[in-house]
N, CA, C and O atoms as a printed pandas DataFrame, in Angstrom:
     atom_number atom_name residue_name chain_id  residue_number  x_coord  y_coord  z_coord
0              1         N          UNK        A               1  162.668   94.882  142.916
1              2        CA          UNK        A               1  163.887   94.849  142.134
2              3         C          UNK        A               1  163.928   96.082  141.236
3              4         O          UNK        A               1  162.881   96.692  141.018
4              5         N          UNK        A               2  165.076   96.476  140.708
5              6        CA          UNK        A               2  165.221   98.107  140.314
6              7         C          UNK        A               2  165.664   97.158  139.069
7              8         O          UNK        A               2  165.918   95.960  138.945
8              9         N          UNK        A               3  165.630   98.281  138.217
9             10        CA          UNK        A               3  165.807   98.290  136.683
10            11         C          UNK        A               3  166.503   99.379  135.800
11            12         O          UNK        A               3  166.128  100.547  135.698
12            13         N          UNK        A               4  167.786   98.692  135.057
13            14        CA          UNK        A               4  168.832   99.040  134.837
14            15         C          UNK        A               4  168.248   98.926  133.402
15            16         O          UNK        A               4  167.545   97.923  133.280
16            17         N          UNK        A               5  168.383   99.896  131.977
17            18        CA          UNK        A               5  167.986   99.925  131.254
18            19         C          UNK        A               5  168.832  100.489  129.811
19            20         O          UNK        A               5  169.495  101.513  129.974
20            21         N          UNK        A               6  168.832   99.987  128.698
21            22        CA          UNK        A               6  169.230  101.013  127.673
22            23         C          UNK        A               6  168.489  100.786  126.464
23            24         O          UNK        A               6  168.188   99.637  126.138
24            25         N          UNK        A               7  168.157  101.823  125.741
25            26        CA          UNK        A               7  167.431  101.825  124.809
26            27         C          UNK        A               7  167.814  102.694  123.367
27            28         O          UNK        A               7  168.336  103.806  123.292
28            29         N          UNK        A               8  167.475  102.005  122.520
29            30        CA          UNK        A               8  167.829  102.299  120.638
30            31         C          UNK        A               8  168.990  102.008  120.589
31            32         O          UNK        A               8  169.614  102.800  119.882
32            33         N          UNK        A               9  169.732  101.038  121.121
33            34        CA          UNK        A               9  171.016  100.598  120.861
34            35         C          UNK        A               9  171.009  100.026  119.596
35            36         O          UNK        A               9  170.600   98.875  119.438
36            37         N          UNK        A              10  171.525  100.885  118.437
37            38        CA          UNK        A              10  171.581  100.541  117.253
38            39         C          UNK        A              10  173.098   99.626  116.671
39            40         O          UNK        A              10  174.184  100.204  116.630
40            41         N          UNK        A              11  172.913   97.941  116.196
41            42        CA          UNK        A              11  173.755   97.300  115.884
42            43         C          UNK        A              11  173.887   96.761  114.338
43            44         O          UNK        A              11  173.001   95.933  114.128
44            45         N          UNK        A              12  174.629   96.954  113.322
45            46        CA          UNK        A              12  174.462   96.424  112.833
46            47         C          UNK        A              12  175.098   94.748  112.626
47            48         O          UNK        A              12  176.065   94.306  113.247
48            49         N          UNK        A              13  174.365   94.062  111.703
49            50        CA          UNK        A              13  173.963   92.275  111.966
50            51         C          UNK        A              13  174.389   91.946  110.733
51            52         O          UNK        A              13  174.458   92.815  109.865
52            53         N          UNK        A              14  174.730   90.660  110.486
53            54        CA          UNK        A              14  174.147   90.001  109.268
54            55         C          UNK        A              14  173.182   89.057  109.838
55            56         O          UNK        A              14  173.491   88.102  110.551
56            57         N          UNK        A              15  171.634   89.478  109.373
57            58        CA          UNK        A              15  170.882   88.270  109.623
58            59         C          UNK        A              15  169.780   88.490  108.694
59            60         O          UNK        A              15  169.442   89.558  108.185
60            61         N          UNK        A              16  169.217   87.223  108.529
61            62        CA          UNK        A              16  168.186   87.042  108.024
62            63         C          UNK        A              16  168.065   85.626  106.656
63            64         O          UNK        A              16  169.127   85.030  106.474
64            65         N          UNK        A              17  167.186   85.291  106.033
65            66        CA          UNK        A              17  167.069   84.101  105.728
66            67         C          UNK        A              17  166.948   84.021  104.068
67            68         O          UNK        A              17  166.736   82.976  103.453
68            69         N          UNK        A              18  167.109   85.206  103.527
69            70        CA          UNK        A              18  167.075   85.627  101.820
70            71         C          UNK        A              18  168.893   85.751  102.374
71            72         O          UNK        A              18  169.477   86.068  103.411
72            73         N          UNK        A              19  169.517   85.008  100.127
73            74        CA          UNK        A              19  170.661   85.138  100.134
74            75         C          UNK        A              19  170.817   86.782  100.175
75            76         O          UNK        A              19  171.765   86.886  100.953
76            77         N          UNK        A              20  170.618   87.519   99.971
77            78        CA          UNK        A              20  171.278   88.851   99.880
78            79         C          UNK        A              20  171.150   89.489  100.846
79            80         O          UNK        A              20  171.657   90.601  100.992
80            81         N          UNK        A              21  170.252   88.743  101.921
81            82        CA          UNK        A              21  170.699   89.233  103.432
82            83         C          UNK        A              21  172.082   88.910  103.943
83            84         O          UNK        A              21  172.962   89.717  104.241
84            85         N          UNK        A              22  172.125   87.582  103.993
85            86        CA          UNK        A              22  173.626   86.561  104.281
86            87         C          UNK        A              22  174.472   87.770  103.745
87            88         O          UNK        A              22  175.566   87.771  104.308
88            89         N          UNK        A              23  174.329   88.863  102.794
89            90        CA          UNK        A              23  175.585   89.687  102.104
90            91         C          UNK        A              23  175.999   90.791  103.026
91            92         O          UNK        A              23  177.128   90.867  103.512
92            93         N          UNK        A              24  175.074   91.604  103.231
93            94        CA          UNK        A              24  175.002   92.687  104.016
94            95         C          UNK        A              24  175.101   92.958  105.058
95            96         O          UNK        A              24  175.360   91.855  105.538
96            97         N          UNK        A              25  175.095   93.809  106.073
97            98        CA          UNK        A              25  174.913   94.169  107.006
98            99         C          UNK        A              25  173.307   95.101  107.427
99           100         O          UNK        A              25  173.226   96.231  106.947
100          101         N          UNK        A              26  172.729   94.855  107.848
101          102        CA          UNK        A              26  171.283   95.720  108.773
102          103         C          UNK        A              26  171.181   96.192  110.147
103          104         O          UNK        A              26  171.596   95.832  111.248
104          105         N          UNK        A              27  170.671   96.871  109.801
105          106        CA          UNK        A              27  170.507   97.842  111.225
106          107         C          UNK        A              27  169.490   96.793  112.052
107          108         O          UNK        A              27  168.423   96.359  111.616
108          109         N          UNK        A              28  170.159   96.462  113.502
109          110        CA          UNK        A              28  168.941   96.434  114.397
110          111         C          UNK        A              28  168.671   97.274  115.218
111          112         O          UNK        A              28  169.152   98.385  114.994
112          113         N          UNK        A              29  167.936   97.134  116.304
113          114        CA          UNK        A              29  167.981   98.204  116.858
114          115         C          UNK        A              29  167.673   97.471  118.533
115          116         O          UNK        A              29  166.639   96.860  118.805
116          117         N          UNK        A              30  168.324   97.605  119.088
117          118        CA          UNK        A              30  167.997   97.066  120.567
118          119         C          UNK        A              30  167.836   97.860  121.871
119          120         O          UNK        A              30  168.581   98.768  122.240
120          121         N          UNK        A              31  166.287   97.184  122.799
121          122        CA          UNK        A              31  165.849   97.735  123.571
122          123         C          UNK        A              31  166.087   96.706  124.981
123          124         O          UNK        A              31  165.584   95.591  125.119
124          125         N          UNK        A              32  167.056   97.459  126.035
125          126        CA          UNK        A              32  167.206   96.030  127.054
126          127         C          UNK        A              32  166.519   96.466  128.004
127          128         O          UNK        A              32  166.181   97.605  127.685
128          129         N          UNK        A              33  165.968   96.113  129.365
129          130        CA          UNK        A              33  165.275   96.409  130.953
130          131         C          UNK        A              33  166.766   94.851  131.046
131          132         O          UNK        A              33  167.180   93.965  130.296
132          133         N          UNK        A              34  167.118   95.482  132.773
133          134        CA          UNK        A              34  167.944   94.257  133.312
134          135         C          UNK        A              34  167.170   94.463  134.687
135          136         O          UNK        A              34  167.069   95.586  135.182
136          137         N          UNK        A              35  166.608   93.287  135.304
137          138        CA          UNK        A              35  166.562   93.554  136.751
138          139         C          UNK        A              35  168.378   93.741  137.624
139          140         O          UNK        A              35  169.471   93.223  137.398
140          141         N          UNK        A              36  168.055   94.384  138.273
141          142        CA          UNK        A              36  169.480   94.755  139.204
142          143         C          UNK        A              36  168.687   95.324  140.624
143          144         O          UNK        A              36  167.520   95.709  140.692
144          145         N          UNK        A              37  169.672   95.255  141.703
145          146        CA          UNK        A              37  169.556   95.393  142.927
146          147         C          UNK        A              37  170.940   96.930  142.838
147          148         O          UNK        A              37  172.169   96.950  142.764
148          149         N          UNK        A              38  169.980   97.879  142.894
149          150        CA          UNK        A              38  171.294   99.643  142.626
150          151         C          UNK        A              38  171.688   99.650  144.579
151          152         O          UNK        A              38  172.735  100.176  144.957
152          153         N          UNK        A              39  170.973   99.185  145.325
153          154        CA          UNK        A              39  170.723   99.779  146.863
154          155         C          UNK        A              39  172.555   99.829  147.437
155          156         O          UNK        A              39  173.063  100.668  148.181
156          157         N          UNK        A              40  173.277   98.520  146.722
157          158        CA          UNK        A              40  174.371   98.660  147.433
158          159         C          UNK        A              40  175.752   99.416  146.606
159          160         O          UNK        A              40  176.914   99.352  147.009
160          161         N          UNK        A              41  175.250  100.181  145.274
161          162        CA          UNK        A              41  175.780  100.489  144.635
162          163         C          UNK        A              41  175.376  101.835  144.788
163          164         O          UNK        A              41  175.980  102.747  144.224
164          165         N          UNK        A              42  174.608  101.979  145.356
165          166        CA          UNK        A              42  174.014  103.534  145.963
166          167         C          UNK        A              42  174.552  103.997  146.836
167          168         O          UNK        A              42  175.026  105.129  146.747
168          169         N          UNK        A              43  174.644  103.238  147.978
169          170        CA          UNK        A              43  175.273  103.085  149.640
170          171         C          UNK        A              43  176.310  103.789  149.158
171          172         O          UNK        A              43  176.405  105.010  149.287
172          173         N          UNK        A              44  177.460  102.790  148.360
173          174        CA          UNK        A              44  178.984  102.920  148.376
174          175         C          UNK        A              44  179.302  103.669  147.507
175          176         O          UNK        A              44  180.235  104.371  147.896
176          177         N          UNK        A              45  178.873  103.983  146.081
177          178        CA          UNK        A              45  179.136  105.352  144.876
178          179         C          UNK        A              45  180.209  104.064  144.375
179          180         O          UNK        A              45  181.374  104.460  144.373
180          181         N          UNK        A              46  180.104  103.061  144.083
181          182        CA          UNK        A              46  181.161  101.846  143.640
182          183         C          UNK        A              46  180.518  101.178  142.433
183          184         O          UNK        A              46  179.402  100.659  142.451
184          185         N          UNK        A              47  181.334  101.243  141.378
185          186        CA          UNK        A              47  181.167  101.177  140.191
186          187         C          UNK        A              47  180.990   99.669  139.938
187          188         O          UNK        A              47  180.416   99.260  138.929
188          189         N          UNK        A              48  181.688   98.549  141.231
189          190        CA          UNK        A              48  181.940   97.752  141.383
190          191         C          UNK        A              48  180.760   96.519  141.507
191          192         O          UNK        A              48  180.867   95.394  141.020
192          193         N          UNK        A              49  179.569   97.062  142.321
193          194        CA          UNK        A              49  178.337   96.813  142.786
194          195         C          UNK        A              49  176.900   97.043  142.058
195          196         O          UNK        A              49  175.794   96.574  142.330
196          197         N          UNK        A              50  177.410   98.128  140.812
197          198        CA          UNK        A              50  176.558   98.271  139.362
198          199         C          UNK        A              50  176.599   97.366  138.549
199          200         O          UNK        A              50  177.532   96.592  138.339
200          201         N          UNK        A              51  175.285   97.432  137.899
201          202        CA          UNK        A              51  175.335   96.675  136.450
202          203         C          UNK        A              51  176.027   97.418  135.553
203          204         O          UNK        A              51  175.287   98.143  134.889
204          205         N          UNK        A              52  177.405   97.517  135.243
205          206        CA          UNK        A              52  177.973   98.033  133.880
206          207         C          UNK        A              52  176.967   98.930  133.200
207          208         O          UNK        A              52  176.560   99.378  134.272
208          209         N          UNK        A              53  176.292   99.509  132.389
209          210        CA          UNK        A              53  175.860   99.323  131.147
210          211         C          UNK        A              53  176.407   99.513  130.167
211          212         O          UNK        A              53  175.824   99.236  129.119
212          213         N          UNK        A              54  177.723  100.053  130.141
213          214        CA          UNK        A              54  178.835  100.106  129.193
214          215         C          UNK        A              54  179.490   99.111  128.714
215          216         O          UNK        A              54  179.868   98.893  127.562
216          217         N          UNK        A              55  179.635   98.354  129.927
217          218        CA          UNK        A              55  180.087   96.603  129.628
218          219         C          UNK        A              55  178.766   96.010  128.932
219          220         O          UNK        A              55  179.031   95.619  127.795
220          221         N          UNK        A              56  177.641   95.861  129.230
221          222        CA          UNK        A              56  176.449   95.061  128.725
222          223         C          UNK        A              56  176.326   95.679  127.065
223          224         O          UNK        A              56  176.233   94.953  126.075
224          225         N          UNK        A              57  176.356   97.384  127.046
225          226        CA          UNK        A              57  176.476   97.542  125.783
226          227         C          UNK        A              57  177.434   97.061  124.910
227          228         O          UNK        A              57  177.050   96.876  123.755
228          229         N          UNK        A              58  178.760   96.775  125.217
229          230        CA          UNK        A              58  179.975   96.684  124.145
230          231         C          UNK        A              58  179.704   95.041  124.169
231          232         O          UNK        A              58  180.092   94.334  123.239
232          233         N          UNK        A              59  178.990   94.495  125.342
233          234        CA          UNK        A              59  178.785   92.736  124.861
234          235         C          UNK        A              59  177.795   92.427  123.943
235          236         O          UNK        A              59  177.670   91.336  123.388
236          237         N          UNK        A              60  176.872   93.706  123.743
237          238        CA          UNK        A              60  175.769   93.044  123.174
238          239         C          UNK        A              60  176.299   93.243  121.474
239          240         O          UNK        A              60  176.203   92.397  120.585
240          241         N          UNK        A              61  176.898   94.690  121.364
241          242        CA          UNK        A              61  177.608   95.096  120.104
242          243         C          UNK        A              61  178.311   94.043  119.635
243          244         O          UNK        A              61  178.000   93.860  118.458
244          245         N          UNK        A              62  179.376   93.013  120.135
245          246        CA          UNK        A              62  180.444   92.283  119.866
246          247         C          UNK        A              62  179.458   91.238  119.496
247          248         O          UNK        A              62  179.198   91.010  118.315
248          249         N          UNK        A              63  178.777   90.451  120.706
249          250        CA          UNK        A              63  177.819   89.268  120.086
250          251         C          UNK        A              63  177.338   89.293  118.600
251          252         O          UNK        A              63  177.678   88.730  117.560
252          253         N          UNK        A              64  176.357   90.237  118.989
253          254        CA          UNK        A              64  175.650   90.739  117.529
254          255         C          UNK        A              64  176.304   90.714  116.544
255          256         O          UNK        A              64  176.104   89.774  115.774
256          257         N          UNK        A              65  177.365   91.769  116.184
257          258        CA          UNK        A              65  178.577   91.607  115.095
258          259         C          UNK        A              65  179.472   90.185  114.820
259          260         O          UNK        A              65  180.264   89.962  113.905
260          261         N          UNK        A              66  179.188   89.585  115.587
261          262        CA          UNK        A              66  179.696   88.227  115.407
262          263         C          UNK        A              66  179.474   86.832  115.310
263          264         O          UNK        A              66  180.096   85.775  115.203
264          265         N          UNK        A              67  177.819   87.474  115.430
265          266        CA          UNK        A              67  177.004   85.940  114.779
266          267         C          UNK        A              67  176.698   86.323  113.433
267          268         O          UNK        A              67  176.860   87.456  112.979
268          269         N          UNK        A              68  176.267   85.376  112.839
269          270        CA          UNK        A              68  175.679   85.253  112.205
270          271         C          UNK        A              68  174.356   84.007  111.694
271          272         O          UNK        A              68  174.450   82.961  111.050
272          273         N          UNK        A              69  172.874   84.884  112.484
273          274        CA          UNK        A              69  171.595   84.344  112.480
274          275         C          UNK        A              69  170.601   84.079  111.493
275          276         O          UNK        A              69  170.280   85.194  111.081
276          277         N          UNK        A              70  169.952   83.236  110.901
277          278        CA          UNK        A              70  168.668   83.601  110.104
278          279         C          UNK        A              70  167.783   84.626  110.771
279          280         O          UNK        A              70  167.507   85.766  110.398
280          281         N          UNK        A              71  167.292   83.765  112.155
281          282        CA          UNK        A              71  165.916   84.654  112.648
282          283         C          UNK        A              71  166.441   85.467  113.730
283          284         O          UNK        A              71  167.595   85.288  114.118
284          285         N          UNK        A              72  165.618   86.428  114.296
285          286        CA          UNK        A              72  165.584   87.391  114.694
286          287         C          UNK        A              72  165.636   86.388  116.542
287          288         O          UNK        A              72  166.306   86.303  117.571
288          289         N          UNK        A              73  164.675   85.969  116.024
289          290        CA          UNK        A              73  164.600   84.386  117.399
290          291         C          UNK        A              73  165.157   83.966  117.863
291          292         O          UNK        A              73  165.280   84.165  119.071
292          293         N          UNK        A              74  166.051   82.869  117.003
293          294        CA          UNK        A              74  167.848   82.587  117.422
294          295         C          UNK        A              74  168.533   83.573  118.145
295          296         O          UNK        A              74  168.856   83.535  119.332
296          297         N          UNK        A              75  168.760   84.629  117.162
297          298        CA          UNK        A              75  169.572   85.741  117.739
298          299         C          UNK        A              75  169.208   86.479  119.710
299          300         O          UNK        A              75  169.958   86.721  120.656
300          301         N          UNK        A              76  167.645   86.592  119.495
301          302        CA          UNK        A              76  166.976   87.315  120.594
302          303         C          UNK        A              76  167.516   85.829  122.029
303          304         O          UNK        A              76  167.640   86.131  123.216
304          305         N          UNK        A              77  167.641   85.014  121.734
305          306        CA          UNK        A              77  166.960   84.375  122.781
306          307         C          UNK        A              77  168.623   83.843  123.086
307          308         O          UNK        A              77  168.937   83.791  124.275
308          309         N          UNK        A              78  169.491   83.523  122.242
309          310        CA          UNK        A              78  171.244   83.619  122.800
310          311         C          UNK        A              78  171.595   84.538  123.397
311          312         O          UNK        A              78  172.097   84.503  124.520
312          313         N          UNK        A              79  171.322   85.795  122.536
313          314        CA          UNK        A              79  171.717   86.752  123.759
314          315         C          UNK        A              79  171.268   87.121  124.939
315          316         O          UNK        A              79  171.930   87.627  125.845
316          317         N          UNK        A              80  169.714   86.774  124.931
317          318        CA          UNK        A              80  169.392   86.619  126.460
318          319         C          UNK        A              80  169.993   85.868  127.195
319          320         O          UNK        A              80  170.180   86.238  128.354
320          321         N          UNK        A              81  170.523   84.478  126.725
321          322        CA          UNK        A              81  171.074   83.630  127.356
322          323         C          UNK        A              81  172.641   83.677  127.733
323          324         O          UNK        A              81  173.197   83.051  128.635
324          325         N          UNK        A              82  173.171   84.515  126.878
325          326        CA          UNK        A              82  174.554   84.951  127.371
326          327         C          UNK        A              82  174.451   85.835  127.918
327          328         O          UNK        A              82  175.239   85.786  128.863
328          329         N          UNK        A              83  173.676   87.089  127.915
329          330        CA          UNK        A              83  173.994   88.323  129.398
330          331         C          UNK        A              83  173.504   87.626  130.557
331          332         O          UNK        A              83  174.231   87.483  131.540
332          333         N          UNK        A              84  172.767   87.348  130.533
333          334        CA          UNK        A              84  172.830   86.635  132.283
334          335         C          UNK        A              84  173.720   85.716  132.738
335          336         O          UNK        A              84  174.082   85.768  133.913
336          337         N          UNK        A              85  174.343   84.456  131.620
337          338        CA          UNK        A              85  175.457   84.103  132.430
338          339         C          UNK        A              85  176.319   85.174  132.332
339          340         O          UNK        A              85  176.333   85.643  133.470
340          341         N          UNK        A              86  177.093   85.876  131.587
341          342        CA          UNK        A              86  177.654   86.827  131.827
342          343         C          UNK        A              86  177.934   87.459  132.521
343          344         O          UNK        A              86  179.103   87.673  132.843
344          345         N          UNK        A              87  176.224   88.358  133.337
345          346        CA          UNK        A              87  176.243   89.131  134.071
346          347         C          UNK        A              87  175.812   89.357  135.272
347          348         O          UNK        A              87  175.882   90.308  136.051
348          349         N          UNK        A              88  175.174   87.914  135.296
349          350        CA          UNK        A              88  174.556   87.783  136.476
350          351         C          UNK        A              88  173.137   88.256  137.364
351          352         O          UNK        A              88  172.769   88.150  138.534
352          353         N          UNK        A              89  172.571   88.841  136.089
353          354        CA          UNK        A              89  171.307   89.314  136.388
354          355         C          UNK        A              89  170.100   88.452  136.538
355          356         O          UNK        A              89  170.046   87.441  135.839
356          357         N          UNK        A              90  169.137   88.718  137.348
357          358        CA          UNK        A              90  168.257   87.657  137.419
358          359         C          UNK        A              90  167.084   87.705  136.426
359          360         O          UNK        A              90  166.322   86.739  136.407
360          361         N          UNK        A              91  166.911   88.553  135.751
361          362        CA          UNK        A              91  165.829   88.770  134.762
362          363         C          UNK        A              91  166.165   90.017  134.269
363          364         O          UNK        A              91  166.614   90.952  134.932
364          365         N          UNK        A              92  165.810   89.990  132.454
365          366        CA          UNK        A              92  165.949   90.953  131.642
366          367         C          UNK        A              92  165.059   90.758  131.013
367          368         O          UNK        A              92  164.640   89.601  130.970
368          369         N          UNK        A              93  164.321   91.907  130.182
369          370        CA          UNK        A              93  163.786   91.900  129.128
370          371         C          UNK        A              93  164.826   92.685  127.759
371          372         O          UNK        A              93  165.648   93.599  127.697
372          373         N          UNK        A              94  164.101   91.543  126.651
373          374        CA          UNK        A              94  164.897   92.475  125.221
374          375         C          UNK        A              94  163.967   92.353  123.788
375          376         O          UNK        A              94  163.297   91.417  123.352
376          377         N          UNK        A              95  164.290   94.027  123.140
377          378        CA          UNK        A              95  163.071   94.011  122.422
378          379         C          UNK        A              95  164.156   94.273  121.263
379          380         O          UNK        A              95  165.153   94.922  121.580
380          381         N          UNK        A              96  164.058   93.910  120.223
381          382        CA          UNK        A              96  164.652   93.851  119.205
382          383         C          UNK        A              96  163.760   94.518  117.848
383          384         O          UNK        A              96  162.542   94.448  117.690
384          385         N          UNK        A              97  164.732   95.153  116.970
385          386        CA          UNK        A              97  163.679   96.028  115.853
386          387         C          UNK        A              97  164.123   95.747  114.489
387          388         O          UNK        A              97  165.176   96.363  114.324
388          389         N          UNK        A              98  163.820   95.135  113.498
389          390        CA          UNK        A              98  164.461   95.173  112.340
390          391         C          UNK        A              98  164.098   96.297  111.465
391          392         O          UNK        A              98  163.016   96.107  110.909
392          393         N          UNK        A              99  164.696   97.462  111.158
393          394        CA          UNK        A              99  163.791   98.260  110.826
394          395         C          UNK        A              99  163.149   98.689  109.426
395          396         O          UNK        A              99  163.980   99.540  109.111
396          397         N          UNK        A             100  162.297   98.674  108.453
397          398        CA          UNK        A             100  162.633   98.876  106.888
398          399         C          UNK        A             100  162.615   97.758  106.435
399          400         O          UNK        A             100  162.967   97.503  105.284
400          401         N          UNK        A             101  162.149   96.795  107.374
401          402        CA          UNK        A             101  162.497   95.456  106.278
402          403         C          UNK        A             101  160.775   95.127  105.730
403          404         O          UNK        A             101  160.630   94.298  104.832
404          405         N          UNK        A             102  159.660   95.751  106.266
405          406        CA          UNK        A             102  158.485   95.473  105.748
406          407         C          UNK        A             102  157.759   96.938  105.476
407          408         O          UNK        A             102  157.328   97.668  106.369
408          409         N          UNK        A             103  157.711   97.242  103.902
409          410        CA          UNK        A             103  157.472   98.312  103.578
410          411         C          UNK        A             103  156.433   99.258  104.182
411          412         O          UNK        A             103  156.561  100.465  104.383
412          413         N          UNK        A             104  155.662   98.686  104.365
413          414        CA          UNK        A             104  154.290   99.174  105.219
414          415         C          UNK        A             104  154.435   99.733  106.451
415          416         O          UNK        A             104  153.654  100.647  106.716
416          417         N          UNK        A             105  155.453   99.331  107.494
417          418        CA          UNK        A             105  155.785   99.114  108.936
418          419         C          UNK        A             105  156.972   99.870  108.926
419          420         O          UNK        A             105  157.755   99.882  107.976
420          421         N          UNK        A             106  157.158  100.704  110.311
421          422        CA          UNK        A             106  158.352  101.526  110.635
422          423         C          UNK        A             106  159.118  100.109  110.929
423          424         O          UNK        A             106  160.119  100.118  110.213
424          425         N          UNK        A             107  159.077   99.155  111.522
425          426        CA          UNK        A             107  160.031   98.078  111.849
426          427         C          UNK        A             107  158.804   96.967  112.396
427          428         O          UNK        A             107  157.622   97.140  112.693
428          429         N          UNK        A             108  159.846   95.541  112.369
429          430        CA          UNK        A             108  159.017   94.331  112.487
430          431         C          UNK        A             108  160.232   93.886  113.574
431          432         O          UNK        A             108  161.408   94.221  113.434
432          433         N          UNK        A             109  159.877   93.324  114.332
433          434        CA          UNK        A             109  160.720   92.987  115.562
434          435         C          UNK        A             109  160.062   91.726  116.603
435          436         O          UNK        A             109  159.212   90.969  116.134
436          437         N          UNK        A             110  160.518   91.579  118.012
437          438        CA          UNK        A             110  160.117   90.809  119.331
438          439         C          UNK        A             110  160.991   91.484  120.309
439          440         O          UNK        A             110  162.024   92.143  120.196
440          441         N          UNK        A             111  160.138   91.057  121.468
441          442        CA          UNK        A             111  160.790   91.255  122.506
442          443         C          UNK        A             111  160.122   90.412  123.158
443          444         O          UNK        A             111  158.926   90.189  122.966
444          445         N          UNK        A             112  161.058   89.685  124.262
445          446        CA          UNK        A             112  160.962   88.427  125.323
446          447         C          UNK        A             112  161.447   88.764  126.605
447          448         O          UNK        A             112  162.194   89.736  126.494
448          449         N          UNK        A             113  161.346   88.375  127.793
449          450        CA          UNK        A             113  161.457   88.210  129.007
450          451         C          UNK        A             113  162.237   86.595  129.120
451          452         O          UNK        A             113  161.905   85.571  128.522
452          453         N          UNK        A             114  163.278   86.776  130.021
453          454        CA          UNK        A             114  164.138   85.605  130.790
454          455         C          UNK        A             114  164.422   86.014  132.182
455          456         O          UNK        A             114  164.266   87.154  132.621
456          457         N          UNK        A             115  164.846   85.001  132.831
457          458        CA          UNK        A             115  164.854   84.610  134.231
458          459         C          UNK        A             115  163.449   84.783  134.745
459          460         O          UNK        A             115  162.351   84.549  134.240
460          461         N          UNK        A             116  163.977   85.456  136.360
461          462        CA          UNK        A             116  162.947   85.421  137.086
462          463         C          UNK        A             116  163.457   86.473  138.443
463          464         O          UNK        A             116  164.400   86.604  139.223
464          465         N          UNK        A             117  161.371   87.445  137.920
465          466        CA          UNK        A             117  162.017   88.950  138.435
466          467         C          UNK        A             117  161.055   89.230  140.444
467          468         O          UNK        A             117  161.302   90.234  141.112
């Protein structure tokens, strides 16, 4: 299986579990892998037979901007669960970055694996 990818997709969120998070907005920062099959989207030069990533990016932007999560958890594991119905992919990975939020650390984050690759 081939792998369709975008990376440092920077969103900002309201999340997190202190009131003066609930206020703001934060940077995340998102890292996706999608399994995809490119072979028949190769064949034909058909935009039709691709995984978007323009579409997957502006869904993940809209989601994001429009929840509002405590954990990073919640958030990570809906949106795994909505791009694949969405998009129909059989497995993705997504790594998520909060960045600045632990003084010590360039960023504190997860990343998880769904479906089956």
């Amino acid at each position: 299986m081939d792998k369709v990818f975008i990376e440092g997709l920077k969103v900002d969120a309201v999340i997190g579990v202190f009131d003066w998070e609930k206020q703001v907005r934060q940077p995340l920062v998102f890292d996706l892998e999608m399994a995809w099959d490119i072979r028949q989207a190769a064949a034909t030069d058909d935009l039709a037979f691709a995984l978007n990533y323009a579409a997957v990016t502006e869904y993940v932007e809209n989601f994001v901007r429009a929840q509002h999560f405590q954990l990073l958890e919640s958030l990570i594991e809906r949106l795994a669960d909505e791009l694949i119905k969405e998009f129909g992919m059989p497995w993705l990975s997504i790594r998520v970055e909060k960045p600045a939020v632990v003084p010590q650390a360039r960023a504190v984050g997860l990343k998880i694996e769904r479906g089956e690759y």
